[in-house]
C-alpha positions in Angstrom: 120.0 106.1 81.1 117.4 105.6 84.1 118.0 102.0 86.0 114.7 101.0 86.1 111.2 101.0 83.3 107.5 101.8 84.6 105.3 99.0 83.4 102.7 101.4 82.1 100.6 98.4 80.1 100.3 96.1 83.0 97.6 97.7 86.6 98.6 96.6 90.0 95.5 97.2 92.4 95.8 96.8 96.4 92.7 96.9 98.1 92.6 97.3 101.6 89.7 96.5 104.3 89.0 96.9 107.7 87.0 94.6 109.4 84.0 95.8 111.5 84.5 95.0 115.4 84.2 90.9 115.8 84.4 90.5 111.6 87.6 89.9 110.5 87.1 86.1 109.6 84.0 86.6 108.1 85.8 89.2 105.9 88.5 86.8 105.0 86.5 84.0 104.4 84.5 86.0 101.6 87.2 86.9 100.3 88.8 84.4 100.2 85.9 82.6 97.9 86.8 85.7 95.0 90.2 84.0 94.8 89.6 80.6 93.0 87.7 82.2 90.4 89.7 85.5 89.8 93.1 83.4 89.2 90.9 81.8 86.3 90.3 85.0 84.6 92.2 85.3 81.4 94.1 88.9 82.6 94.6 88.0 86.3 98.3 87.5 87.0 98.6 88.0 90.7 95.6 87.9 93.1 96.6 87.4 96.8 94.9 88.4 100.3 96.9 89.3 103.1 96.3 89.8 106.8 98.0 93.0 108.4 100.8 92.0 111.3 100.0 95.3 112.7 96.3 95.5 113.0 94.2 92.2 113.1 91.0 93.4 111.2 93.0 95.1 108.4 93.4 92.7 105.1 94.8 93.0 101.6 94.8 92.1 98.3 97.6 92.5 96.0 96.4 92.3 92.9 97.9 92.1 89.2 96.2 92.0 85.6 97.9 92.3 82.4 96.1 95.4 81.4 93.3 98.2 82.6 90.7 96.5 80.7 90.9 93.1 82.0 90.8 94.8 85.8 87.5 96.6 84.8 86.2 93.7 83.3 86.7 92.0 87.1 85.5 94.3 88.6 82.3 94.7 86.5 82.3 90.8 87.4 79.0 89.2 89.0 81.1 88.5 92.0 82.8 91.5 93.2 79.5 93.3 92.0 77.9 91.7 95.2 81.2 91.4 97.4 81.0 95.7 97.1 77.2 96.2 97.1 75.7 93.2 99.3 78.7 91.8 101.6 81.0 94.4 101.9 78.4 96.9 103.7 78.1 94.4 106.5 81.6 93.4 107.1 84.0 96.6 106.5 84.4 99.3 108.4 86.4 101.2 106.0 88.7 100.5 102.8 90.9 101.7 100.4 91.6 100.6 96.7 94.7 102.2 95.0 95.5 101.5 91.8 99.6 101.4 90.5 102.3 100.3 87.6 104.7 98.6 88.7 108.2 99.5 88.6 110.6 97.1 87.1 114.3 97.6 88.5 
């Protein structure tokens, strides 16, 4: 008998930015205006941006819905439609979006 379970229903999704040079706060600040409205989605559990210790323009969100369908449905939302296609292009240098279950101990 294994000691732990692999949520396989709920998605856990950490997206990772880096700021262009002289960015960072404009990148936090627009994301930061996703947040309000994502916690009000009906399949949002956890949505919370982070700032690296390690590297100033690097931020985070850790990210939680309470199935696959309710994260494509955010991001198919109006909102992170234009964060990807209109802000993020003049903010980021680079990110990274991974997508996990969580593992419950």
């Amino acid at each position: 008998m294994s000691d732990f379970v692999i949520n396989k229903t709920q998605l856990v999704c950490v997206a990772q930015f880096v700021a262009k040079p002289g960015k960072r706060d404009a990148l936090t600040a627009a994301l930061a205006a996703l947040i309000p409205a994502t916690r009000r989605e009906p399949g949002c559990i956890r949505y919370e941006l982070n700032v690296s210790l390690e590297d100033e323009n690097k931020v985070a969100f850790v990210e939680k819905f309470v199935d696959k369908a309710a994260f494509d449905e955010h991001c198919a939302s109006q909102a992170i439609q234009d964060y990807f296609n209109k802000v993020m292009p003049e903010l980021v240098e680079s990110h990274h979006v991974e997508i996990f279950n969580q593992v419950i101990a």
